[in-house]
DOZAFI-622302 format. One line per 4 residues: for each residue x, y, z of N, C-alpha, C. Coordinates in steps of 0.05 Angstrom, whole numbers. Example, Ala and Ser with C-alpha at 12.3 -4.5 7.8 and 13.67 -1.06 7.14 Angstrom:
BEGIN
264/-114/156/246/-90/156/264/-66/156; 257/-45/142/273/-21/143/258/1/157
# end
This chain:
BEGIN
-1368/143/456/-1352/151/479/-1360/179/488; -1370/185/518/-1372/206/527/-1349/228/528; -1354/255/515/-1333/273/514/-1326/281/544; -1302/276/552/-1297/285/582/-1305/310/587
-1305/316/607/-1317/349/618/-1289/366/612; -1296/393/619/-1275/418/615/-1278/425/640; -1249/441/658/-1250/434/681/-1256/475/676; -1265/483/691/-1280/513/699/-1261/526/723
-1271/551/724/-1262/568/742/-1282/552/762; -1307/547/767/-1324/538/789/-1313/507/795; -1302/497/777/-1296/463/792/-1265/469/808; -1252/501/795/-1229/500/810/-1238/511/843
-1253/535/843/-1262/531/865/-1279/518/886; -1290/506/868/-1302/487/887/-1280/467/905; -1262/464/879/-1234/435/900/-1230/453/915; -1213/486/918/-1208/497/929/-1214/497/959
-1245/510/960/-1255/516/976/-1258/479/999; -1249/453/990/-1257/429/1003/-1230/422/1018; -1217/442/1005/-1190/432/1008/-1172/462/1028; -1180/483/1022/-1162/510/1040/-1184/522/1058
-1172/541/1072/-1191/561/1087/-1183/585/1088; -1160/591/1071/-1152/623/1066/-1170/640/1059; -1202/636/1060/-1216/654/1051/-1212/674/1022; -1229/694/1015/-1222/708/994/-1246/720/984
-1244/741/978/-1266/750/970/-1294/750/991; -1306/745/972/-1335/735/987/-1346/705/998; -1327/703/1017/-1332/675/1020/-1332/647/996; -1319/658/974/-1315/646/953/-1295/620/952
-1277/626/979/-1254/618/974/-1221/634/966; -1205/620/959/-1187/627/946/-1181/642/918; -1169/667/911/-1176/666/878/-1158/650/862; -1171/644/838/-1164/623/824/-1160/630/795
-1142/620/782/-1132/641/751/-1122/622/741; -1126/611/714/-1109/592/688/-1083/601/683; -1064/578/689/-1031/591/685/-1037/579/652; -1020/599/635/-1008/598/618/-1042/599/597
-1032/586/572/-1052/583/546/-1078/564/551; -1064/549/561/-1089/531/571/-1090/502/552; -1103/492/547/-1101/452/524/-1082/441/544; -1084/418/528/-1062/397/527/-1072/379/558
-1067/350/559/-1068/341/588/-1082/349/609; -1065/363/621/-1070/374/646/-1071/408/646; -1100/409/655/-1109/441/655/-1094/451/689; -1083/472/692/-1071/475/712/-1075/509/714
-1087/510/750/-1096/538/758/-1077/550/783; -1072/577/784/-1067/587/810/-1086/574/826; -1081/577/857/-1104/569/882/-1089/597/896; -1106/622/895/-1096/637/924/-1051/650/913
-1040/656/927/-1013/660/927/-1001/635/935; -1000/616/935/-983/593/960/-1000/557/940; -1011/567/923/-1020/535/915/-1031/534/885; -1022/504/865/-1028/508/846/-1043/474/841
-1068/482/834/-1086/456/826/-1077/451/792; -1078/424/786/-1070/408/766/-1095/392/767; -1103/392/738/-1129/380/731/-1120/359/707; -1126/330/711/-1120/317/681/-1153/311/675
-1142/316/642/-1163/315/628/-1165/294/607; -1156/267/611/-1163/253/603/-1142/225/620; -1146/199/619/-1142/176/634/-1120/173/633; -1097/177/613/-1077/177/609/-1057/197/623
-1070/225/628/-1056/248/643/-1069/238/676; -1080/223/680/-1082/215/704/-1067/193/708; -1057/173/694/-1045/155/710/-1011/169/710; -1004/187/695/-975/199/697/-985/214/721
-1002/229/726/-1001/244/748/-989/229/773; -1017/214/774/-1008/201/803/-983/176/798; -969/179/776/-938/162/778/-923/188/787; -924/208/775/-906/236/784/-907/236/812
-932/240/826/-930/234/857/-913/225/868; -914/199/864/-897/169/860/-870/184/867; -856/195/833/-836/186/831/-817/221/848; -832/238/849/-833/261/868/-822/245/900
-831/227/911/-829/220/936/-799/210/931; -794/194/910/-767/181/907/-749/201/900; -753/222/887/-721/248/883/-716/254/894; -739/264/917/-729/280/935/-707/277/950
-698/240/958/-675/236/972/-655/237/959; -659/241/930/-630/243/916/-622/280/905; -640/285/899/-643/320/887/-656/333/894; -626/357/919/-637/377/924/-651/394/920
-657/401/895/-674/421/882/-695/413/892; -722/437/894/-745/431/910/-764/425/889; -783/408/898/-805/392/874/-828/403/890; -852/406/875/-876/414/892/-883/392/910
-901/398/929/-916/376/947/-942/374/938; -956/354/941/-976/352/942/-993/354/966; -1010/372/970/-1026/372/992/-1061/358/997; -1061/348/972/-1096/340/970/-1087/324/940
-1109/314/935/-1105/296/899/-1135/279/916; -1141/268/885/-1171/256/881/-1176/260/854; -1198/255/848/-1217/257/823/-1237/283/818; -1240/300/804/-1252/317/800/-1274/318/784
-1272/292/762/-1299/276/754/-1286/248/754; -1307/239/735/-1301/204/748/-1284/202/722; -1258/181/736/-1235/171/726/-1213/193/721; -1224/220/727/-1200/244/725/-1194/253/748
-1162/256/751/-1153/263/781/-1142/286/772; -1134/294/799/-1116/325/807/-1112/330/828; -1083/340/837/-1078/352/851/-1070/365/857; -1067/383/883/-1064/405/895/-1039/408/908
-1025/423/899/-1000/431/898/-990/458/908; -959/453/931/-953/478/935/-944/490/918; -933/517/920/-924/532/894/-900/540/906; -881/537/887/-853/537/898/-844/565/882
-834/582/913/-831/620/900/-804/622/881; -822/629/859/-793/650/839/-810/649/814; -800/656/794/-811/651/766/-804/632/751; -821/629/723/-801/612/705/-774/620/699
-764/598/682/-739/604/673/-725/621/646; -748/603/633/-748/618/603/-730/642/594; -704/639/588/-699/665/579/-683/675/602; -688/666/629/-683/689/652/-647/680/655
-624/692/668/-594/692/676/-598/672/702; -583/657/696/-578/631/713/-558/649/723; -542/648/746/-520/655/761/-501/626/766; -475/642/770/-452/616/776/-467/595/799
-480/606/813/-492/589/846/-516/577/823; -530/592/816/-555/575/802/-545/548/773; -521/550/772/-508/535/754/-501/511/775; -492/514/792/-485/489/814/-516/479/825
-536/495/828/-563/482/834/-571/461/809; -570/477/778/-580/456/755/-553/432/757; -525/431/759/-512/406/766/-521/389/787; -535/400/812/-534/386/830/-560/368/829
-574/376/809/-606/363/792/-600/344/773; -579/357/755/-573/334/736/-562/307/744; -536/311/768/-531/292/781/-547/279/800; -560/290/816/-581/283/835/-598/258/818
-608/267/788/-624/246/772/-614/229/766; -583/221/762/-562/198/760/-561/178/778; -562/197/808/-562/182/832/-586/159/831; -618/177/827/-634/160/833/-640/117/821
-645/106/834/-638/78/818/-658/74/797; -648/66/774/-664/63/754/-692/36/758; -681/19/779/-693/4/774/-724/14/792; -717/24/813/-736/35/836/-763/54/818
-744/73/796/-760/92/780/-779/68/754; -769/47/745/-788/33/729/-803/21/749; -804/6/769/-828/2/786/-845/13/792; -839/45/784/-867/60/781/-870/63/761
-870/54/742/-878/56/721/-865/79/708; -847/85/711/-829/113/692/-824/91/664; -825/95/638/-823/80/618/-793/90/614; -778/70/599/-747/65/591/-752/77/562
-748/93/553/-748/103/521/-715/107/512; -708/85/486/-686/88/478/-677/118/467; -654/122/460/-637/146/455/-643/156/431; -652/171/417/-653/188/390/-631/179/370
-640/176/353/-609/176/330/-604/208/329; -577/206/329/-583/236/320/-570/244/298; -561/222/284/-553/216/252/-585/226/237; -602/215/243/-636/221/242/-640/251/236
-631/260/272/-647/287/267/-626/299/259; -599/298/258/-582/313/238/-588/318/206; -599/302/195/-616/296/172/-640/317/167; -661/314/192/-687/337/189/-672/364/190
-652/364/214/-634/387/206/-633/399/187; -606/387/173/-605/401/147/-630/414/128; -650/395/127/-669/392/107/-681/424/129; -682/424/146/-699/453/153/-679/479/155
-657/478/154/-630/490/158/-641/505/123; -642/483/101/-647/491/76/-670/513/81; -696/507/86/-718/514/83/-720/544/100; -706/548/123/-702/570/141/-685/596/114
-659/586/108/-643/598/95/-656/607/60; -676/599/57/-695/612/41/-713/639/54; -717/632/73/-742/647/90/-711/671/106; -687/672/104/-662/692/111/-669/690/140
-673/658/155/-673/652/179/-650/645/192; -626/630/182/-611/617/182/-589/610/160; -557/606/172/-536/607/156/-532/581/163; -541/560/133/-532/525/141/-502/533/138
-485/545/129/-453/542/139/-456/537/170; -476/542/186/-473/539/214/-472/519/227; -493/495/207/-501/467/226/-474/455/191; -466/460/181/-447/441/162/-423/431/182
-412/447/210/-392/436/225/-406/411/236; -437/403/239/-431/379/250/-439/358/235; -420/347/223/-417/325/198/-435/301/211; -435/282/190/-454/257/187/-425/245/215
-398/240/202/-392/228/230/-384/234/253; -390/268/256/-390/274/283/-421/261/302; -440/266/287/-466/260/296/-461/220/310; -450/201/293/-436/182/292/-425/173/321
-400/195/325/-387/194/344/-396/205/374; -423/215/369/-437/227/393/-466/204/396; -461/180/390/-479/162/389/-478/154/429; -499/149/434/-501/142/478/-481/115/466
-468/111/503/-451/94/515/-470/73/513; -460/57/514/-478/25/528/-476/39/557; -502/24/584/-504/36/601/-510/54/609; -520/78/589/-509/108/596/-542/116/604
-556/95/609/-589/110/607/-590/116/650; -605/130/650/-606/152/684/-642/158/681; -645/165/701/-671/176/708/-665/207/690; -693/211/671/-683/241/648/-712/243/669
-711/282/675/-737/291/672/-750/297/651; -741/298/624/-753/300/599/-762/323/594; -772/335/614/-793/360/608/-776/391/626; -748/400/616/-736/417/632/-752/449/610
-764/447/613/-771/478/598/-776/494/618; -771/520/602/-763/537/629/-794/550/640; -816/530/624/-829/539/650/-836/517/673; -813/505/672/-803/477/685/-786/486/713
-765/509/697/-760/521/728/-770/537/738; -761/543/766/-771/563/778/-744/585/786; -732/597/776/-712/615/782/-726/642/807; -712/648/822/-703/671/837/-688/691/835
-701/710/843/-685/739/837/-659/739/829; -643/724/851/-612/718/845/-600/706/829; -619/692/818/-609/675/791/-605/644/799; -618/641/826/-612/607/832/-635/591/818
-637/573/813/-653/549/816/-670/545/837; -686/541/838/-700/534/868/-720/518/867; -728/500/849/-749/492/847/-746/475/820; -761/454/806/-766/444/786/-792/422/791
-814/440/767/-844/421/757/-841/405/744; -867/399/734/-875/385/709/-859/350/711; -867/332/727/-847/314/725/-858/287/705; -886/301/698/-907/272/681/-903/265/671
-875/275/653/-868/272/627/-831/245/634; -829/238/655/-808/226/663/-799/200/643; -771/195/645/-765/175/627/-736/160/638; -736/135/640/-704/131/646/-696/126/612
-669/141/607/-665/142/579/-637/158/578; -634/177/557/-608/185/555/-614/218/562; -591/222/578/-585/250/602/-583/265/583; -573/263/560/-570/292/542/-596/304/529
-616/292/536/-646/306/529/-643/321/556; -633/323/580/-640/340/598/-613/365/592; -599/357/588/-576/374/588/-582/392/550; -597/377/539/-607/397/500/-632/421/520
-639/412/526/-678/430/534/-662/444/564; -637/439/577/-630/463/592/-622/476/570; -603/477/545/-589/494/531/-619/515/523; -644/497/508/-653/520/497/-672/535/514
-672/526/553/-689/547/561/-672/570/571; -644/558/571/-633/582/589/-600/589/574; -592/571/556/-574/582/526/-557/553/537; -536/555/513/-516/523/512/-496/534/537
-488/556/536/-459/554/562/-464/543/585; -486/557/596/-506/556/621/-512/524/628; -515/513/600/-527/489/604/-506/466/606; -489/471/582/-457/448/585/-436/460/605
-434/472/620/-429/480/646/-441/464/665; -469/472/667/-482/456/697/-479/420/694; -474/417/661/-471/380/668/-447/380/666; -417/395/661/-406/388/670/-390/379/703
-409/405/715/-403/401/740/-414/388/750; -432/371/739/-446/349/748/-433/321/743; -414/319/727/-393/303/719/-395/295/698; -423/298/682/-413/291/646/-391/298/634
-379/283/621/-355/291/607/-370/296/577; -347/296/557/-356/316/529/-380/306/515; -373/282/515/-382/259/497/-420/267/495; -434/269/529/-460/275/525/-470/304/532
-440/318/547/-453/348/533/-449/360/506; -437/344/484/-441/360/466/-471/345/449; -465/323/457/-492/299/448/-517/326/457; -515/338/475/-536/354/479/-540/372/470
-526/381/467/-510/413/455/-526/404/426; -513/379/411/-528/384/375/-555/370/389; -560/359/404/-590/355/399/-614/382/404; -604/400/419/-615/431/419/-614/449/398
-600/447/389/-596/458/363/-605/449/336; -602/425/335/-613/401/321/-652/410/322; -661/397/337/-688/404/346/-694/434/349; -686/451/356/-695/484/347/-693/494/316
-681/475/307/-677/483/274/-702/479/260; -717/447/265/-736/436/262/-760/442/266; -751/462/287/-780/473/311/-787/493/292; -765/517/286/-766/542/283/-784/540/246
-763/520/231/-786/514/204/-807/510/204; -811/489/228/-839/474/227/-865/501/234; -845/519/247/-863/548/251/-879/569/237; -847/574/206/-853/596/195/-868/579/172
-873/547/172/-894/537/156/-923/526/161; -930/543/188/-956/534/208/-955/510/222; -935/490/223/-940/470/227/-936/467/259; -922/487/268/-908/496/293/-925/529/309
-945/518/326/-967/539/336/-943/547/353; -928/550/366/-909/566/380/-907/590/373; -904/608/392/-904/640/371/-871/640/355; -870/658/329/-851/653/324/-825/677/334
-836/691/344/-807/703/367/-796/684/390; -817/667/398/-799/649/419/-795/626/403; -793/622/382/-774/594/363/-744/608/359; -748/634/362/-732/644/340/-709/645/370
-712/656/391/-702/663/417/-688/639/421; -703/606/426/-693/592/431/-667/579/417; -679/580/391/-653/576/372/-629/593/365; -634/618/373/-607/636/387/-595/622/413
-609/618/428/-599/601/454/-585/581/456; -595/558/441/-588/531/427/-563/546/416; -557/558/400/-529/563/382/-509/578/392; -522/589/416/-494/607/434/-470/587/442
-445/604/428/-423/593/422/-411/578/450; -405/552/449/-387/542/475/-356/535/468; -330/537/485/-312/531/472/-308/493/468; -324/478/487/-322/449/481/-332/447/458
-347/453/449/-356/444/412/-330/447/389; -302/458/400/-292/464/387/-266/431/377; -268/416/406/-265/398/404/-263/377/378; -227/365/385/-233/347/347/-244/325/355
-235/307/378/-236/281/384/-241/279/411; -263/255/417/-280/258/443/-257/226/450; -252/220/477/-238/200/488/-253/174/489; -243/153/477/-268/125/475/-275/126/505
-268/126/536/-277/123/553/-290/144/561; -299/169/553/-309/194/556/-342/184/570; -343/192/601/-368/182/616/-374/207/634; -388/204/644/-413/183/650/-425/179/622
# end
């Protein structure tokens, strides 16, 4: 099997230059710069101030791409929040696509103060993704992935909860409040599966000076499945209040914001071990950040008993 190509600063400007006319430089084109570390899927560059090219690098990151397309055309009528456009897409070698994308202004989220208004933007996303029809999102091929036990990862929990509290990372008196049958009683509804974006990391949003929302990437990773994976990965990019707030006002009741709430917590515990034992390339000040985030105190967790009809 031929090793696929590596996509270059020259293949980015070359799309560039077939595709804009903002000039730059020396007739070069646009300038062009690698966001972030770089691996994985899809290699992805600045284009200029106003555009970001997405490169997949292997057959698999191309057929989610062009389903993201897809399923980009279908949110839009349900969730306000702004999604990039696409302005160009094709192949960049043979059987690898990419496309060319506006860039939607503000920063990531990571870390940054959501505001009360930017709290009604992430509700109006969470709900917006409820709206959309499930059945319309599997016709494009979005895959149905069942719900996590989280009897399961309550289990790796503990077991890394141990392993942290050797390393004076962590007090398991902390994760001992959520028992084998709380985990039990936070098991999904029948029904309860929605269009998840799966992939809310905060360099997923795009926040604004003011603290709104304005924007949300990365949609390759889509799944119709259970909402509290979107409402766990808001807690750890932007903390638990922030996060079981915006689904409440989106109308979840307890039952799957706290389902989210231990699955953030749950999973940063796991993350943060799997770190301080190499197994986790993440740096380990941002394992450590997130799982502060994940554990910021909410008063619904304090809750004895969730209501058998407790919905969406």
């Amino acid at each position: 099997m031929n090793q696929a190509p590596t996509p270059t600063a020259e293949t980015v400007r070359r799309l560039a230059r077939s595709h804009l006319h903002d000039g730059g430089g020396e007739g070069d084109g646009p300038a062009v710069s690698p966001v972030g570390g770089g691996g994985g899927p899809l290699s992805t560059w600045w284009v200029g101030t106003s555009h970001v090219l997405r490169l997949a690098t292997d057959r698999d990151a191309t057929g989610r791409q062009r389903r993201e397309l897809r399923l980009r055309a279908l949110v839009r009528s349900h969730v306000r929040i702004a999604a990039p456009t696409s302005v160009a897409r094709g192949e960049w070698a043979e059987g690898l696509g990419y496309t060319l994308d506006t860039r939607l202004p503000g920063a990531a989220g990571e870390g940054r103060s959501v505001s009360a208004v930017g709290e009604t933007d992430l509700a109006a996303l969470l709900a917006g993704l409820r709206e959309v029809p499930v059945r319309q999102a599997e016709a494009l091929g979005v895959p149905r992935v069942p719900p996590r036990s989280l009897e399961t990862l309550r289990t790796d929990a503990a077991r890394a909860a141990g392993r942290l509290a050797e390393a004076d990372e962590f007090d398991p008196v902390r994760l001992a409040q959520f028992t084998a049958p709380a985990a039990r009683q936070l098991a999904t509804q029948p029904g309860a599966s929605v269009l998840v974006h799966h992939s809310l990391r905060g360099d997923h949003l795009v926040v604004s000076g003011d603290g709104r929302v304005r924007g949300v990437l990365g949609w390759t990773d889509a799944i119709v499945g259970d909402p509290a994976e979107d409402i766990a990965q808001l807690a750890v990019a932007l903390g638990a209040p922030a996060a079981v707030r915006a689904a409440t006002l989106a109308g979840y009741g307890a039952r799957p914001c706290l389902r989210g709430l231990w699955l953030a917590r749950c999973d940063t515990l796991v993350r943060l071990a799997d770190g301080l034992e190499g197994r986790d390339r993440t740096p380990l000040p941002v394992l450590r950040e997130r799982s502060r985030r994940a554990w910021e105190a909410i008063l619904l967790e304090r809750l004895a008993e969730l209501p058998d009809d407790d919905t969406p």
